[in-house]
C-alpha positions as CSV (number, residue, x, y, z in Angstrom):
1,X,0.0,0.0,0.0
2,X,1.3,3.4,-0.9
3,X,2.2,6.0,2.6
4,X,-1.0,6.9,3.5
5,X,-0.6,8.8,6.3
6,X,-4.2,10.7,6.7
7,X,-6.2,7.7,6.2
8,X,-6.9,6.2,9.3
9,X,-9.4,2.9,10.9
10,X,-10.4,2.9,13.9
11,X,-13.1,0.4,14.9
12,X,-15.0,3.2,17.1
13,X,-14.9,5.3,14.4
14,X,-17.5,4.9,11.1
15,X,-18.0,1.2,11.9
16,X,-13.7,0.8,11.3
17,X,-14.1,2.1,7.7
18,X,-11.3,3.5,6.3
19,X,-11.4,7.8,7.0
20,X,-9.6,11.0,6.7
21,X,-7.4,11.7,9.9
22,X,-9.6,10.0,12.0
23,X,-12.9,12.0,11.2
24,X,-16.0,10.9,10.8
25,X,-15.6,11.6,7.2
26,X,-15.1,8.3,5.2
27,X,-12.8,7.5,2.1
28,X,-15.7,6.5,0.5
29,X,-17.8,10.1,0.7
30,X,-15.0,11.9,-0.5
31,X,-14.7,9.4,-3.3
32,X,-18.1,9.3,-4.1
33,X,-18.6,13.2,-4.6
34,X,-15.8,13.0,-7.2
35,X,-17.2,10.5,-8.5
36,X,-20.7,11.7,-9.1
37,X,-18.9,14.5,-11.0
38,X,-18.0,17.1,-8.0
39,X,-14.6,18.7,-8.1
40,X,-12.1,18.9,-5.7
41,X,-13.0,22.1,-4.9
42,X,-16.4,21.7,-4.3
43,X,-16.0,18.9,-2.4
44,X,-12.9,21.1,-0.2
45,X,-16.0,23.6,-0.2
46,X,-18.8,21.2,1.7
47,X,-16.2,20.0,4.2
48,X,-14.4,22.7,5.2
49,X,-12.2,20.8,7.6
50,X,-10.6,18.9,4.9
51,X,-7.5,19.4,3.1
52,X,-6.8,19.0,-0.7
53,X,-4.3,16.1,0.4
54,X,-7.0,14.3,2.3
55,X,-9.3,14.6,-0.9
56,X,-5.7,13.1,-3.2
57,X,-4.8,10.6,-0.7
58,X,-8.3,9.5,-0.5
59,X,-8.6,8.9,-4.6
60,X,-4.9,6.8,-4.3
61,X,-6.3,4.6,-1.5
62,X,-9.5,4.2,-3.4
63,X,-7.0,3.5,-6.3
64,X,-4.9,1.1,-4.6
65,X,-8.1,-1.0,-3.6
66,X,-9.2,-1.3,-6.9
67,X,-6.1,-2.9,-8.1
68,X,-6.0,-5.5,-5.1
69,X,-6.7,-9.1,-6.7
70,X,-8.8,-11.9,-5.0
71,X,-7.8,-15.2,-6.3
72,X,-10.0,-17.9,-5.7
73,X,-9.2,-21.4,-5.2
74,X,-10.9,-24.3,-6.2
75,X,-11.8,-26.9,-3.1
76,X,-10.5,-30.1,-3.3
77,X,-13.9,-32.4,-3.7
């Protein structure tokens, strides 16, 4: 995983998910408002207690999840 250093889980935090400096503000909102087509800025805008780097470091641990591979294998029968 790349240094992540503002992306914190705590299980008494937002259920353990993964969020910005240990905020109630999850990887996956700030990922989701870019994703539904908000900028950066906008999204700086509706939380003003986050930083731009939260928002980056947010989109490379969402990217760094996407690239993790499951590989099954097959039970012995």
């Amino acid at each position: 995983m790349p240094e992540l250093d503002r992306i914190t889980q705590q299980p008494d935090v937002m259920g353990g998910k993964a969020c910005i400096r240990g905020m109630r503000v999850t990887v996956g909102m700030l990922v989701g408002q870019i994703g539904a087509g908000r900028s950066v800025d906008e999204v700086l805008a509706d939380f003003p207690y986050i930083e731009r780097e939260d928002v980056m470091q947010a989109l490379r641990y969402a990217a760094w999840l996407a690239e993790q591979r499951e590989v099954q294998i097959a039970g012995i029968r």
